[in-house]
N, C-alpha and C positions, 0 to 999 in steps of 0.2 A: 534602428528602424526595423519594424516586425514586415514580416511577410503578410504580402494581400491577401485579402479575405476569401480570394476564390481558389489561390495558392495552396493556403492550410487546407481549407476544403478539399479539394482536391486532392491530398497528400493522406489524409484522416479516411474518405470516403474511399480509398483505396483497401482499406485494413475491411470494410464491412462486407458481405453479403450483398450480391444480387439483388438490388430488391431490398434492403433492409430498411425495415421502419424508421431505425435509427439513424438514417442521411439526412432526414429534413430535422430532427433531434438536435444531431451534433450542428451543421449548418443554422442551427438557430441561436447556438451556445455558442461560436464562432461570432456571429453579428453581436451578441448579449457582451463579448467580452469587449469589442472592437468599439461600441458606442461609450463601455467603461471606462476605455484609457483615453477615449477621446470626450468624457467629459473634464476628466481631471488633466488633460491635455500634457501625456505621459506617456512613454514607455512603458514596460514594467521594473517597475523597481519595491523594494524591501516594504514597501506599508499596502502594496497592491497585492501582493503575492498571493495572502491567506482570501482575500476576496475574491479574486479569479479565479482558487480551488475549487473556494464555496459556490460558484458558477460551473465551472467543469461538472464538480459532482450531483449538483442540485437535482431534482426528480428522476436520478438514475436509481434504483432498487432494486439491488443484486438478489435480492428475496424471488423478485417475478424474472428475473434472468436466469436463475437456477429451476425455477419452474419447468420440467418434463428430464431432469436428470436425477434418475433415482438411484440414490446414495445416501442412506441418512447420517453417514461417516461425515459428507458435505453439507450440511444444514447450513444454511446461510446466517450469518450475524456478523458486527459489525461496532464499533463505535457510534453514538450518535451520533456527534459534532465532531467535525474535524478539530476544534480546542481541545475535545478530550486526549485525541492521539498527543496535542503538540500537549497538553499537560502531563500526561504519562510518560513521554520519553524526556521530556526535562529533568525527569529522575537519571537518565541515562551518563554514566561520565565519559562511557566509550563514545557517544555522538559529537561531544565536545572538542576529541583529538581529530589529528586532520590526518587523511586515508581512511576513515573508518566504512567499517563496508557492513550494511544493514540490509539484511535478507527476515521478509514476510512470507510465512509458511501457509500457503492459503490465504493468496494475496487479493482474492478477490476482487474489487474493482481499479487496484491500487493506490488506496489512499495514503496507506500508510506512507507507503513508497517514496511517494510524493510529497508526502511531508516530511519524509528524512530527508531528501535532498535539498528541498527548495527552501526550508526552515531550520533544519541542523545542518546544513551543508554537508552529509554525507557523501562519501570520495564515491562510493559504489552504493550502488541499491540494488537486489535481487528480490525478483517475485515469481516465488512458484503457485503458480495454478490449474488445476485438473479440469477444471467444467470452461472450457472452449467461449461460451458467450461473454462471461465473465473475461477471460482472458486476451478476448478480442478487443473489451471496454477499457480494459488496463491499457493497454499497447495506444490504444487514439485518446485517451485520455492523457498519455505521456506528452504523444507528440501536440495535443491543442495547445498543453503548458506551455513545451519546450519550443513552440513555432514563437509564441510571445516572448522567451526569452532567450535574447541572441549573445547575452554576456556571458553567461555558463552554461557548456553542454551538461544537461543532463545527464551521468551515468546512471540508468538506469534500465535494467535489463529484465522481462518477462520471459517467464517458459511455461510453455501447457504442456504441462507436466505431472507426476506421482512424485511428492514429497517424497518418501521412501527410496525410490530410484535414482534419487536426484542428487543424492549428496555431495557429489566430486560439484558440482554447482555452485554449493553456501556452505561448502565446511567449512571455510578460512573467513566465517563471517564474524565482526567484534559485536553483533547486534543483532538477536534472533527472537521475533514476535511472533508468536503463536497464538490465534484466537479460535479454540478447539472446546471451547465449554460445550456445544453442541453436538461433537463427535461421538463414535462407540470408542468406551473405556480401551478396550481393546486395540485399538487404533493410537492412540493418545499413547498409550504403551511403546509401543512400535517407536515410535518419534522417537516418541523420550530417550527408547537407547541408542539413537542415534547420536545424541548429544553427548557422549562420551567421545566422540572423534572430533569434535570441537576442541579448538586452542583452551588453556586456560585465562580466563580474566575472560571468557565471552560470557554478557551479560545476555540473560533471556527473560523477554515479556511472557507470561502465559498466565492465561485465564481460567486457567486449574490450578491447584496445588499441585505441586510435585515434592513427592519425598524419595531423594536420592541423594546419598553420602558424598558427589561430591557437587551439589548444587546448594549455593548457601543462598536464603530469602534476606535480600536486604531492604523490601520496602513492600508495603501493600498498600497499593493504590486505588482508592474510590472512583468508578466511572459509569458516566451513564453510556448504556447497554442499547441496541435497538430491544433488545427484551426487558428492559427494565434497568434498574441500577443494581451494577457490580464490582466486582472484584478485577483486579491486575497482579498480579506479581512479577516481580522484577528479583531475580537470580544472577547470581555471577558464580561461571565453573571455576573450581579449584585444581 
């Protein structure tokens, strides 16, 4: 049995602003999920799951969220379709074992997030985020899921946060997506040598090439882009 509809609300409209536009939003995406399970006269369970994301996330646009934080290091971009994330990580063999623990580097509204756990069943989920609106949306978009689903907590954990600063956070991660095709090079850099304090066997998504002696490319992956159709690579450290 999920918790009532004024419950979550109440628990989500917590996480917002004063005043935020976004109460009568979420509160609407609340009702939107509540009439879904009760048309299919359901819980949530395994064939609902991706549908209810597609709900959480639908006309949220992290593009007008980041709108007045100037950083063009943070450019917003994204996966189109949450299919793409779950077909890109299907390349994943670390998502596959159980404990694996999947940290998103500029986790933006957290979709990834949320699809390692609630589709790979990933043990831990980490999402670092710098731009606060964003990272306000990650956090009640966690809990809309996790209010619907009372069979598996959630391990998933948000910080507004500098990737950089943060690394005692996602070192010990087996799964590290980086979606920095929009970044300054120079930035991109910075990360990168972070990943040498990374276990070996941790596989990394990123939307750049990276040439580093001990990152081996074991797949390029086709995806559409909110900027168009791109590229994925999928790396495992040695």
């Amino acid at each position: 049995m999920f918790l009532q509809a004024i419950e979550i609300t109440d628990q989500i409209m917590s996480l917002l602003p004063q005043g935020s536009e976004l109460k009568s939003f979420i509160r609407h995406k609340v009702q939107e999920i509540q009439s879904m399970l009760k048309m299919h006269n359901s819980a949530l369970n395994e064939n609902l799951k991706l549908p209810i994301l597609n709900i959480i996330f639908k006309d949220l646009d992290g593009f007008q969220l980041t709108k007045g934080y100037n950083s063009s290091q943070h450019d917003y971009g994204e996966m189109r379709s949450l299919r793409d994330y779950i077909d890109a990580f299907a390349y994943s063999k670390n998502l596959k074992k159980e404990n694996a623990c999947f940290t998103d580097l500029g986790c933006g509204l957290g979709k990834a997030n949320l699809v390692a756990s609630s589709i790979f069943k990933a043990k831990k989920s980490i999402g670092i985020e710098i731009i606060p609106r964003l990272y306000t949306m990650a956090c009640a978009g966690k809990m809309l899921f996790q209010s619907f689903d009372n069979k598996r907590e959630l391990s998933i954990e948000y910080f507004n946060s500098d990737i950089m600063q943060s690394l005692q956070i996602w070192k010990d991660s087996d799964v590290v997506y980086l979606n920095c095709l929009t970044w300054s090079r120079e930035v991109v850099r910075e990360i990168v040598k972070l990943f040498d304090q990374l276990k070996a066997g941790c596989e990394v998504f990123c939307t750049l090439k990276i040439r580093k002696n001990n990152m081996k490319l074991i797949k390029t992956i086709e995806a559409e882009m909110t900027w168009g159709r791109g590229r994925v690579y999928l790396y495992v450290l040695r």
